[in-house]
C-alpha positions as CSV (number, residue, x, y, z in Angstrom):
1,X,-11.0,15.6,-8.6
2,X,-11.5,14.6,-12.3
3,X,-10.0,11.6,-13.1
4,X,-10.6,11.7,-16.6
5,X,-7.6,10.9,-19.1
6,X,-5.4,11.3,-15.6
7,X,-2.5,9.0,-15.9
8,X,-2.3,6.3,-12.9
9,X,0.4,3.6,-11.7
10,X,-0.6,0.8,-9.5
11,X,1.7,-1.8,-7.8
12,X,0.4,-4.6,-6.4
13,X,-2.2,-4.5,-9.1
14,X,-2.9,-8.1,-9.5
15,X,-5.6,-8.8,-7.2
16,X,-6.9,-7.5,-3.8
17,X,-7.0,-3.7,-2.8
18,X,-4.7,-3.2,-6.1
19,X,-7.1,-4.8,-8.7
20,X,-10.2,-3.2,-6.9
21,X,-8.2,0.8,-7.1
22,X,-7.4,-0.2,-10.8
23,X,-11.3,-0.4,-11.6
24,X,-12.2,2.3,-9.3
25,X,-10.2,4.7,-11.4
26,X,-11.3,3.5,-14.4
27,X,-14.8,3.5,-14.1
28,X,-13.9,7.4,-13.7
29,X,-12.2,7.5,-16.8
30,X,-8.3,7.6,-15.6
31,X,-5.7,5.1,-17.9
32,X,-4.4,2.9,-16.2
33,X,-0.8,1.0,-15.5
34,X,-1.3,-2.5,-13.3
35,X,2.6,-3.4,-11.6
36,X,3.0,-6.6,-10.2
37,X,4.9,-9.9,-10.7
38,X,2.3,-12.2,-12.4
39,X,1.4,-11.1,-15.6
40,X,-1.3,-13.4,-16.0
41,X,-3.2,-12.2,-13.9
42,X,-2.7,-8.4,-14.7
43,X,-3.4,-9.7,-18.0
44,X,-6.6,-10.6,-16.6
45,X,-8.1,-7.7,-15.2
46,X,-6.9,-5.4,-18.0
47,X,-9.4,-7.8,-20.1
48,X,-11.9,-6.5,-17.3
49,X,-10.8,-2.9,-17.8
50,X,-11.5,-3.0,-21.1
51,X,-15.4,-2.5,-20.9
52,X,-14.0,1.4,-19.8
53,X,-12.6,2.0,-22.4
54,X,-9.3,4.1,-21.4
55,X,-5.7,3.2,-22.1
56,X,-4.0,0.4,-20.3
57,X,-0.7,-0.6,-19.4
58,X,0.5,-4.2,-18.6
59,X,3.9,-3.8,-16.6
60,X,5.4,-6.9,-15.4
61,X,7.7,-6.0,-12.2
62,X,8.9,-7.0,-8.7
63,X,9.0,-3.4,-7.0
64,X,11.8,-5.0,-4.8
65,X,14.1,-5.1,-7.1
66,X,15.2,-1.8,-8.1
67,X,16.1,-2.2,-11.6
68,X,13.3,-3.8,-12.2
69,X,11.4,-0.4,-11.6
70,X,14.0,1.4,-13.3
71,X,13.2,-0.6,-16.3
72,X,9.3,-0.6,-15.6
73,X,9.6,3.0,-15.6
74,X,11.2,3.6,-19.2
75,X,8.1,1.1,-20.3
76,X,5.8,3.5,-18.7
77,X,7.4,6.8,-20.0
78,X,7.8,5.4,-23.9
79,X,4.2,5.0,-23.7
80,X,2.9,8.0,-21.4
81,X,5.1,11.4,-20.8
82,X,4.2,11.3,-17.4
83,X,1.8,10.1,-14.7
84,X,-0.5,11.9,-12.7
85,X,-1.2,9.6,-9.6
86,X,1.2,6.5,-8.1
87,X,-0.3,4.6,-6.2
88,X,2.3,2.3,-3.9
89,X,0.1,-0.7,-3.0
90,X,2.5,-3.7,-3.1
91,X,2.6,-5.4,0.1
92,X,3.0,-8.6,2.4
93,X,3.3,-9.9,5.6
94,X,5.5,-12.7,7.4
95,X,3.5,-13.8,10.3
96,X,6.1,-15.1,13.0
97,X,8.2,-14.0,16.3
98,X,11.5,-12.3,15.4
99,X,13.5,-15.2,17.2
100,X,11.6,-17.3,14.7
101,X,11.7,-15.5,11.3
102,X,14.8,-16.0,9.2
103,X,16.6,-12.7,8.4
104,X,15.7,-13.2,4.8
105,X,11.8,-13.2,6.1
106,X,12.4,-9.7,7.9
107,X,14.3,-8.1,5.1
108,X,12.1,-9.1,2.3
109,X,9.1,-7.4,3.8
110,X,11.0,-4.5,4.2
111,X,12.3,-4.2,0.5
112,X,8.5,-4.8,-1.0
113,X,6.8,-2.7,1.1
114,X,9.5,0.0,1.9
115,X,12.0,0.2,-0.5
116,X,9.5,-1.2,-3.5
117,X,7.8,2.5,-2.6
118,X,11.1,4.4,-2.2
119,X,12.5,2.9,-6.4
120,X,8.7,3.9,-7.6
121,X,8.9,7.6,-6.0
122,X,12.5,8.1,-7.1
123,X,11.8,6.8,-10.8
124,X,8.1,9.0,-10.7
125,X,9.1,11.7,-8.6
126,X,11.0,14.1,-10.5
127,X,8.8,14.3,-14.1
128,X,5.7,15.2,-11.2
129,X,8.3,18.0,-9.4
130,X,9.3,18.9,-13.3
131,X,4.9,19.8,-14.6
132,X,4.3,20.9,-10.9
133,X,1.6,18.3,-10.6
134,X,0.7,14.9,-9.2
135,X,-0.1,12.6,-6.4
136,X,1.2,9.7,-4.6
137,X,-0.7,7.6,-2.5
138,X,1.4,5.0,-0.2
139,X,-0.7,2.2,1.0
140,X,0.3,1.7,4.7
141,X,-2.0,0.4,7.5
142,X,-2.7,1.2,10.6
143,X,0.1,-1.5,11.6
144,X,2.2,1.9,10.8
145,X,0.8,3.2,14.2
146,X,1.4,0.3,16.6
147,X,3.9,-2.5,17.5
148,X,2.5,-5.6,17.3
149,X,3.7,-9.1,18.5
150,X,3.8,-11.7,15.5
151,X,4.0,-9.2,12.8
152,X,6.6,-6.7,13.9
153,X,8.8,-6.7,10.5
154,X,6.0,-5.6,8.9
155,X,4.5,-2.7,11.2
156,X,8.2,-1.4,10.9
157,X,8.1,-1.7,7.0
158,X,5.1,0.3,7.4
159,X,5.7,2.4,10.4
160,X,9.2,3.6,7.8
161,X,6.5,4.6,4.8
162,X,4.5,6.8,7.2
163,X,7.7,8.2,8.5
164,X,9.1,8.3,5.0
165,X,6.0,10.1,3.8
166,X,5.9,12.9,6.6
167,X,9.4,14.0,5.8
168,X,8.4,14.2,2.0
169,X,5.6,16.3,2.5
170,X,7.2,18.5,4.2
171,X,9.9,18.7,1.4
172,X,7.0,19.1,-1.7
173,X,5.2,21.8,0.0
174,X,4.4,24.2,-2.7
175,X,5.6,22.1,-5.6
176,X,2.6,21.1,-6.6
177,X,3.0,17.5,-5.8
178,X,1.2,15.6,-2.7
179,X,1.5,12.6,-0.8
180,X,-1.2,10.8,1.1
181,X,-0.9,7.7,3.2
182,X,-3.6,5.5,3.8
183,X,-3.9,3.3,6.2
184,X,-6.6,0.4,6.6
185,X,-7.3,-1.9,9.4
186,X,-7.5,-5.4,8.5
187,X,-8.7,-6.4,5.1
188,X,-10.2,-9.3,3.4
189,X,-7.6,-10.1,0.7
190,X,-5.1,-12.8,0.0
191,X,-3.0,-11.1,1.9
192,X,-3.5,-13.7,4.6
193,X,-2.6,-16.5,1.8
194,X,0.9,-16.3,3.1
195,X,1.0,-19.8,4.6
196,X,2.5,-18.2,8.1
197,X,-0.9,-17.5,9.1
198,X,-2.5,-20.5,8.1
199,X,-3.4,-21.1,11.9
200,X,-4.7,-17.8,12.4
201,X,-8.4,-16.7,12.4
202,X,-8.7,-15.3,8.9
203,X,-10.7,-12.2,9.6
204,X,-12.3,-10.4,12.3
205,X,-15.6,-9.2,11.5
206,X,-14.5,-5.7,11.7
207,X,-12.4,-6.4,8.6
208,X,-12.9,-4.2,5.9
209,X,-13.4,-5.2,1.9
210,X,-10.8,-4.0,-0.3
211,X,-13.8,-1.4,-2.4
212,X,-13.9,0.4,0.9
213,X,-10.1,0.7,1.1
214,X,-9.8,1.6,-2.8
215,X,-12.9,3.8,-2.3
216,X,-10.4,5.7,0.0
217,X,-7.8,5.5,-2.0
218,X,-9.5,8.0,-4.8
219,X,-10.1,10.3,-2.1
220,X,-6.6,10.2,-1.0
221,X,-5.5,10.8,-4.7
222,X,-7.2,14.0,-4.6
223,X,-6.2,14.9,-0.5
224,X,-4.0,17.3,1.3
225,X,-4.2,14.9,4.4
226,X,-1.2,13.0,5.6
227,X,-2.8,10.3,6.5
228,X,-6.5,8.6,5.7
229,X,-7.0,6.2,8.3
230,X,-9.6,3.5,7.6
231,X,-12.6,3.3,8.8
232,X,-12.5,7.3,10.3
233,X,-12.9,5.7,13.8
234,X,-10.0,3.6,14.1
235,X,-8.4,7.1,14.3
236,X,-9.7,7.4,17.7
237,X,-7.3,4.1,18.3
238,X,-4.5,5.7,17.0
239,X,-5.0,8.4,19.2
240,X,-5.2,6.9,22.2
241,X,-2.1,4.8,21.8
242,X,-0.5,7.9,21.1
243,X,-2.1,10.0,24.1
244,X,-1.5,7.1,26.7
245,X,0.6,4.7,25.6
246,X,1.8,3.8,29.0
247,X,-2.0,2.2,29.2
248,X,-3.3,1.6,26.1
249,X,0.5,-0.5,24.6
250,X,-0.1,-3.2,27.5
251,X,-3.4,-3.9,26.7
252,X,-2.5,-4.5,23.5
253,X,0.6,-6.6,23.6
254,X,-0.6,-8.9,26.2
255,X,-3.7,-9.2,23.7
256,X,-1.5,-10.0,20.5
257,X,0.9,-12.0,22.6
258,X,-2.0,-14.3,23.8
259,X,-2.9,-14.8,20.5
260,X,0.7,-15.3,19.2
261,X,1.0,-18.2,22.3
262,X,-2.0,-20.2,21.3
263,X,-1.0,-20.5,17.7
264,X,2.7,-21.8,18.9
265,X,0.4,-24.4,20.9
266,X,-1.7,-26.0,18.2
C-alpha cells in the first residue's frame, strides 16, 4: 500500500512500539496524529518527525477516558476530514495474582487497552464506513491467545480486542473498511517500567524490538488477515494450545506459576 498523504492515528504514541509505527509511516510519507497522555514527549518525537516532512498532529488524550476521545476526535476532524488508518496501540500491564491486585488494578487495564480501542473505533468508525475506506490495526499480543498466571487481567483485556475484532470483521465485510490484529510476543519497551515487575527478568532473549513489531504493523495496515502474529512462528504456539490444550495449558501454567512463586519469595 502507498502510504503517501494517507492520514494515520496512533495511541500510545509517546514512546515504544507507538513512537517507532509513528516514524515508520512517515518515512513513507503518511501524516501523522501521535495520542497519548504526555505531551512532552509527543512533543518530542513530532520534532523528530519533522525531518519527513508531512503533516503532524499533537493530541494530548487518555484513551480511557471516553470523552477525552470524543474531544481528541473533534481536534483531529477540524484539522483532517478523515483518517485513513487507526492504529490502537495504547497499552499496560499490572503484573500480580488476582487475590493480589486491587479491583482498581484489573479494571484500569481493561479500560486502556479495551475500552481505550472501543471510544477510538466508535469516534473513527463511521467517517471510514461513510468514504468506504480505511484500516484499523488493534495492537493485541499473543497474551490474547493464552491464560497466563501473574498477568491474567491483561490477557483478558487482550483476549476481548481479539474477540472484539473478529465479530467486527465480520460486520465490515464489503464496506471497504478492515481490521487487523497484531499480536507480538514479548517486546523490549517500557512496558515492563510498571514497577509490578520490578522483580521480574526483564526480557527473554526471544523478545522482540519494537521496529520489528511496527514493521508489522504497516503490513497489517495494508492486510486482509485477522490476525499477524509476531514472529510468524509463534503461530505454531498458538496452534498447539488451541489443537491440545488439555497438554500444552499444563505445561504452561505450572511454567508461569513457578515463576510467579519465586517472585512472591524474594
Amino acid at each position: 500500500m502507498d502510504f503517501k498523504n494517507k492520514v494515520v492515528l496512533i495511541t500510545g504514541a509517546s514512546s515504544g512500539i507507538g513512537k517507532e509505527t509513528a516514524i515508520k509511516f512517515a518515512k513513507a510519507g503518511a501524516n501523522i496524529i501521535l495520542v497519548a497522555r504526555k505531551k512532552d514527549k509527543l512533543e518530542q518525537i513530532e520534532n523528530e518527525l519533522k525531518n519527513f516532512h508531512v503533516s503532524i498532529l499533537v493530541c494530548q488524550c487518555d484513551v480511557s477516558k471516553k470523552e477525552q476521545v470524543k474531544e481528541m476526535s473533534k481536534i483531529v476532524f477540524k484539522k483532517f476530514n478523515s483518517i485513513d488508518i487507526l492504529v490502537n496501540n495504547a497499552g499496560f500491564a499490572i503484573y500480580g495474582t488476582v487475590s493480589d491486585l486491587t479491583i482498581d488494578d484489573i479494571e484500569s487495564q481493561m479500560e486502556t487497552n479495551y475500552f481505550g480501542m472501543i471510544y477510538c473505533i466508535k469516534n473513527f468508525l463511521p467517517l471510514m464506513l461513510e468514504k468506504r475506506s480505511g484500516h484499523i490495526v488493534n495492537v493485541a499480543s499473543v497474551a490474547a491467545s493464552f491464560g497466563l498466571p501473574g498477568i491474567a487481567s491483561y490477557c483478558a483485556s487482550k483476549f476481548a480486542m481479539l474477540g472484539f475484532s473478529e465479530g467486527l470483521k465480520h460486520e465490515l465485510k464489503n464496506t471497504g473498511v478492515g481490521i487487523t490484529v497484531v499480536s507480538p510476543i514479548m517486546v523490549r519497551t517500557s512496558f515492563f517500567d510498571h514497577p509490578s515487575f520490578e522483580k521480574m527478568p526483564k526480557f527473554s532473549p526471544m523478545s522482540l524490538d519494537s521496529k520489528t513489531v511496527a514493521k508489522a504493523i504497516l503490513k497489517a495496515s495494508n492486510s486482509s488477515r485477522l490476525e499477524i502474529i509476531v514472529p510468524g512462528i509463534a503461530r505454531v504456539a498458538v496452534w498447539l494450545k488451541n489443537t491440545f490444550p488439555y497438554f500444552i495449558n499444563p505445561i504452561l501454567g505450572k511454567s508461569f506459576k513457578n515463576q510467579l512463586d519465586s517472585i512472591k519469595k524474594i
